[in-house]
C-alpha positions as CSV (number, residue, x, y, z in Angstrom):
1,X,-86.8,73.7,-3.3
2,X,-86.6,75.1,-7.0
3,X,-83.3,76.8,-8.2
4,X,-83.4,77.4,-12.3
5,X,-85.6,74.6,-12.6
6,X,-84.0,72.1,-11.0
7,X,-85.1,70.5,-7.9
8,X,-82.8,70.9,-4.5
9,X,-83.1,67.8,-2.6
10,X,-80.6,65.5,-0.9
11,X,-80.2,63.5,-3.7
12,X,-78.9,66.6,-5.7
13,X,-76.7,67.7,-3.2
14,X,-75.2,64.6,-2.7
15,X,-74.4,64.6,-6.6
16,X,-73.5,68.1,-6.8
17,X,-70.9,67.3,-4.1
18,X,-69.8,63.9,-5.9
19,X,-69.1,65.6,-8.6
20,X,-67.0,68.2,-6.5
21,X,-65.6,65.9,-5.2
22,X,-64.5,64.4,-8.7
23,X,-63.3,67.3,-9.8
24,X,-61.0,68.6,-7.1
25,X,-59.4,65.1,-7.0
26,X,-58.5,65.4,-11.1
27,X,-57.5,69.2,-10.5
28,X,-55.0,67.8,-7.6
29,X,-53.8,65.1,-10.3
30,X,-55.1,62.3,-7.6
31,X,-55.9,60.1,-10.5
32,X,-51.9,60.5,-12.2
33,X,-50.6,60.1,-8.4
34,X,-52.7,56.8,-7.6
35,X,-51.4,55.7,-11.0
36,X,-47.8,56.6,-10.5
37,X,-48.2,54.7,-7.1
38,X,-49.2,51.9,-8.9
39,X,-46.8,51.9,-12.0
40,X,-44.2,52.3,-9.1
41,X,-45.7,49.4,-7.0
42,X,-45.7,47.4,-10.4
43,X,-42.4,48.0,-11.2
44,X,-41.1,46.8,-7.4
45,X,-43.0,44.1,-7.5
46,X,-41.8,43.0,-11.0
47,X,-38.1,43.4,-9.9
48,X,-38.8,41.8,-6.2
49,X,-40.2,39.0,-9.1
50,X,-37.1,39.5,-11.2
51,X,-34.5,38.8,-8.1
52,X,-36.5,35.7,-6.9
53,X,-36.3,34.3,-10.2
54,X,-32.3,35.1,-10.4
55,X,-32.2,33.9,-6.6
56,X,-34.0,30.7,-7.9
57,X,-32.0,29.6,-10.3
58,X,-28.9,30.4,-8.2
59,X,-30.4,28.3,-5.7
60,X,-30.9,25.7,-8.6
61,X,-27.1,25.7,-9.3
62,X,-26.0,25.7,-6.1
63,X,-28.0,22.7,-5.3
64,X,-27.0,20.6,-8.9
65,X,-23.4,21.6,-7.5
66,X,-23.9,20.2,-4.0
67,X,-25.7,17.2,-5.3
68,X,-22.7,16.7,-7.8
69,X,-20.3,17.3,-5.2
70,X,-22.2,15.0,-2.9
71,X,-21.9,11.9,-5.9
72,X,-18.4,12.9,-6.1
73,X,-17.8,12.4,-2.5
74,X,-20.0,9.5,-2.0
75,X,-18.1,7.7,-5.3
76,X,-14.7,9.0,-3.4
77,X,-15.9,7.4,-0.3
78,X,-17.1,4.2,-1.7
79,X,-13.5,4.0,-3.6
80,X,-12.0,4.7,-0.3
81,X,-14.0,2.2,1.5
82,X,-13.3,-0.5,-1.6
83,X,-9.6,0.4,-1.5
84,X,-9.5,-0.2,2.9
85,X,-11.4,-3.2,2.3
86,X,-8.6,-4.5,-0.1
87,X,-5.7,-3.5,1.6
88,X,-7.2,-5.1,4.6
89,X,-7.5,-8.5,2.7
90,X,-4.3,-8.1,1.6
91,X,-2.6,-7.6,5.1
92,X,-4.5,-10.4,6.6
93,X,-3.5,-12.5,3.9
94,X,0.3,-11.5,4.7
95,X,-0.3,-11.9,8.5
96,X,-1.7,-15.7,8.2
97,X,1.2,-16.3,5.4
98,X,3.6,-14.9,8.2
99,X,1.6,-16.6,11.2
100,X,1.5,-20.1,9.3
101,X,5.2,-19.3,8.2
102,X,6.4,-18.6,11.9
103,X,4.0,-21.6,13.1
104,X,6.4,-24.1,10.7
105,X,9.5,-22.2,12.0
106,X,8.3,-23.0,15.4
107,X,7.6,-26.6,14.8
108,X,10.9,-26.7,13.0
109,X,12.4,-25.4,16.4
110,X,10.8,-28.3,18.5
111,X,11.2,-30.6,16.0
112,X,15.2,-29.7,16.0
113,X,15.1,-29.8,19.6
114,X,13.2,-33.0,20.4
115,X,16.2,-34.4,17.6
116,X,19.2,-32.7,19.3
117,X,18.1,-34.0,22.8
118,X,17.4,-37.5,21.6
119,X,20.8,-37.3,20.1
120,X,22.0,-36.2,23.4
121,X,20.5,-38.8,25.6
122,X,21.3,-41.3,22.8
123,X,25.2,-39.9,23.2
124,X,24.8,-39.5,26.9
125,X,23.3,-43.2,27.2
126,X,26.6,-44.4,24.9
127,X,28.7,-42.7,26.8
128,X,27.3,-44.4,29.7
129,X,27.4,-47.7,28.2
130,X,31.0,-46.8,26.9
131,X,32.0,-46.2,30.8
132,X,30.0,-49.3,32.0
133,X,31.9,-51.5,28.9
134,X,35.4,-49.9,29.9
135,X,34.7,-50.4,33.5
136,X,33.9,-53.8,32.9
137,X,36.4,-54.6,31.2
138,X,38.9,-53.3,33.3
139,X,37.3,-55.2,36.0
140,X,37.9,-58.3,33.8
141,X,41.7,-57.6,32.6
142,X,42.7,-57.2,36.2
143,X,41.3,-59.9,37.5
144,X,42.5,-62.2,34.5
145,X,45.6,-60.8,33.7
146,X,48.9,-61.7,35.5
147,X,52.6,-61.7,34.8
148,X,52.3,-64.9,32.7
149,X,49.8,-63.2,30.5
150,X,51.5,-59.8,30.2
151,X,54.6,-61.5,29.4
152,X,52.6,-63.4,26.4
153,X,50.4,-60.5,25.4
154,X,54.0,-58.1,25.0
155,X,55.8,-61.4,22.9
156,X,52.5,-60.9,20.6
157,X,52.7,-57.4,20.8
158,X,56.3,-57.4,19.6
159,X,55.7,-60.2,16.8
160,X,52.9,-58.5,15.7
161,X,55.7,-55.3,15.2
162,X,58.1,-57.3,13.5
163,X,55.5,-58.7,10.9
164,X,55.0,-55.4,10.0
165,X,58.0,-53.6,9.8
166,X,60.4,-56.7,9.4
């Protein structure tokens, strides 16, 4: 079909309602409202980019933070661990000073005992010997001695005075 010289076929409809369909989407400000959208989309998507990098380098800090504080702690620890290690030198240094000090009082003890009972028995077996000796020789003065010699041994006796104090 002919209209104003123009031939009416599908493929002129088609363009004819292209172009409509163009046209009503400019005249509704389509265009302006897919490119608001946008701008708008953009603009999230530039902040959403914005906080991640702010998040980021807060995450950053936080972690040079922890990883300080974590040195800290581990130097703290080791300091600790240096300072138990010492200290526990040092007290079982003191307790084998005190152990070997108490071993030489203890030896001091037996030796003092072994010498106070060998003094004993050494006294007791005197004493014995002292008894026996007496007993003996009270054994022997009684059966030696009789009036004769008491008489002589008191004449000595009262010489013996007279020497002195005469």
């Amino acid at each position: 079909m002919e209209l104003f010289g123009i031939e009416i076929d599908a493929t002129f409809i088609a363009f004819v309602a292209f172009a409509a369909f163009f046209g009503i989407l400019i005249y509704l400000k389509v265009p302006a409202m897919i490119m608001k959208s946008l701008d708008d989309r953009s603009a999230s998507i530039a902040k959403e980019l914005h906080d991640a990098r702010r998040l980021r380098e807060e995450a950053e800090a936080l972690l040079a933070d922890y990883k300080s504080k974590a040195a800290a702690a581990d130097a703290e620890a080791k300091a600790i661990v240096d300072a138990a290690k010492e200290q526990a030198a040092a007290v079982a240094e003191e307790t084998r000073a005190s152990m070997t000090a108490a071993i030489k009082r203890r030896e001091q003890q037996a030796e003092d005992r072994i010498a106070a009972a060998e003094a004993k028995a050494a006294a007791e077996v005197r004493a014995a010997a002292a008894e026996e000796a007496i007993a003996a020789a009270e054994r022997l003065i009684r059966e030696r001695m009789n009036d004769s010699a008491q008489a002589a041994l008191v004449e000595e006796g009262v010489g013996e005075l007279k020497r002195k104090f005469g």
